[in-house]
C-alpha positions in Angstrom: -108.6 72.5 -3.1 -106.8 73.6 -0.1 -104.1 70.6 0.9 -103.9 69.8 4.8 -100.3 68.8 5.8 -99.2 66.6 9.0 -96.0 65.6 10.3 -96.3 62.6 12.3 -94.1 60.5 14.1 -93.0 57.0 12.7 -94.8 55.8 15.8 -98.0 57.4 14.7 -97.6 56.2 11.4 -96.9 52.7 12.4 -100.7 53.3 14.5 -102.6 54.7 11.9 -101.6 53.2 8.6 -100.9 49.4 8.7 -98.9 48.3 5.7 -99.3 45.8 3.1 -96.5 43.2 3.1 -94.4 42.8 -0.1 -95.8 39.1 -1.3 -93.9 39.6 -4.6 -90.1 39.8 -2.5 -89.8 37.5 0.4 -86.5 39.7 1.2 -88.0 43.3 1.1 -87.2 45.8 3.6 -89.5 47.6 6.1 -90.4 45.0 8.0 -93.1 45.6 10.8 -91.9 43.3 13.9 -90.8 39.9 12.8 -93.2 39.9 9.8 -92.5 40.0 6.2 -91.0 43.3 4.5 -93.0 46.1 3.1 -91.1 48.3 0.9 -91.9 48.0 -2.6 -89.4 48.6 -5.3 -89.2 51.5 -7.8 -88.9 49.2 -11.3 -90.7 46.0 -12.6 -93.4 44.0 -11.0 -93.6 45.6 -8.0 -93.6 48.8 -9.0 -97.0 47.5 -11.3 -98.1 46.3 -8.5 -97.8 49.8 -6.5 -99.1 51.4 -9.5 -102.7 49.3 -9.7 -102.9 50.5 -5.9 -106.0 52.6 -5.0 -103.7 56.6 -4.8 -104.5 57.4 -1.2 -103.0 54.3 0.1 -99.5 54.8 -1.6 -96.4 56.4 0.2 -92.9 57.0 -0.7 -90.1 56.7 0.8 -87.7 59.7 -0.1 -83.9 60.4 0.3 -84.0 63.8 1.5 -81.4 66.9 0.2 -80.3 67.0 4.5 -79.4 63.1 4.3 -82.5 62.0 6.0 -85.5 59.6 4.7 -89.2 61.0 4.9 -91.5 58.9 4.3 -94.9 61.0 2.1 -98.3 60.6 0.8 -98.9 59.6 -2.2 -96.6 58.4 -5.3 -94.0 60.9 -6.2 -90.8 59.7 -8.4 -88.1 62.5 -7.8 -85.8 61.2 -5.2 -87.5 58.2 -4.3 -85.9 54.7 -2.7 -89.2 52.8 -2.5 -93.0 52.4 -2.2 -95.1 51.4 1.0 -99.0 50.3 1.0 -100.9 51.1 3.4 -104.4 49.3 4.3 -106.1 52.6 5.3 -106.5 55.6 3.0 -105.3 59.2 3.8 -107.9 61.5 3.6 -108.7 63.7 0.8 -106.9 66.8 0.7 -104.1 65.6 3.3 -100.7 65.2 2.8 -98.8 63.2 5.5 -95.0 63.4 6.4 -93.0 61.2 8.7 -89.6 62.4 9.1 -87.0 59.8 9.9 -83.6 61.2 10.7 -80.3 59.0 10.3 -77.2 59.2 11.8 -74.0 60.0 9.8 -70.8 58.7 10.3 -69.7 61.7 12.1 -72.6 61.4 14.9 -71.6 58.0 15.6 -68.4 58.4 16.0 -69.2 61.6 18.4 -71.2 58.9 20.2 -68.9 56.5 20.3 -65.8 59.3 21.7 -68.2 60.0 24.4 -69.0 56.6 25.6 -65.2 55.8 26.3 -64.0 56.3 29.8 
């Protein structure tokens, strides 16, 4: 089966795939606006919980060789930090990537050089 990949924005994610909220960890991460978190973690009950989850509708969060999080289709274990749910299913034979770049240390402190007077 040929495998269709997209790259979308977190915008565009946040759009298309609403997320299930972590009910089983009132402190989880992700959260979307002032709502609850939902980033699942990679051990015990939640991570059963992910597991019992229809396959198209799980996504993991990965820490990236460049230092950067991408956020992928499906469940994968190498390199992963958690698991989202979403409410909507990707498509058969797509695989979906949102890259989210962070800032190191040495950005912000370019940043920070710049904005003095």
């Amino acid at each position: 089966m040929t495998e269709t990949f997209i790259e979308l924005s977190e915008d565009d994610f946040d759009a298309r795939y609403p997320l299930v909220p972590n009910h089983l960890n009132p402190n989880a991460s992700w959260a979307t606006g002032e709502g609850p978190g939902c980033l699942f973690e990679t051990y015990g009950d939640e991570l059963e919980f992910v597991r019992r989850q229809a396959p198209r509708t799980i996504w993991t969060l990965l820490d990236g060789d460049d230092g950067d999080l991408y956020l992928v289709s499906g469940y994968h274990f190498v390199n992963r930090i958690g698991y989202l749910i979403s409410t909507v299913a990707v498509s058969e034979g797509t695989e979906i990537e949102v890259h989210i770049p962070m800032e190191s240390e040495d950005d912000a402190e370019a940043d920070e050089w710049k904005m003095e007077p």
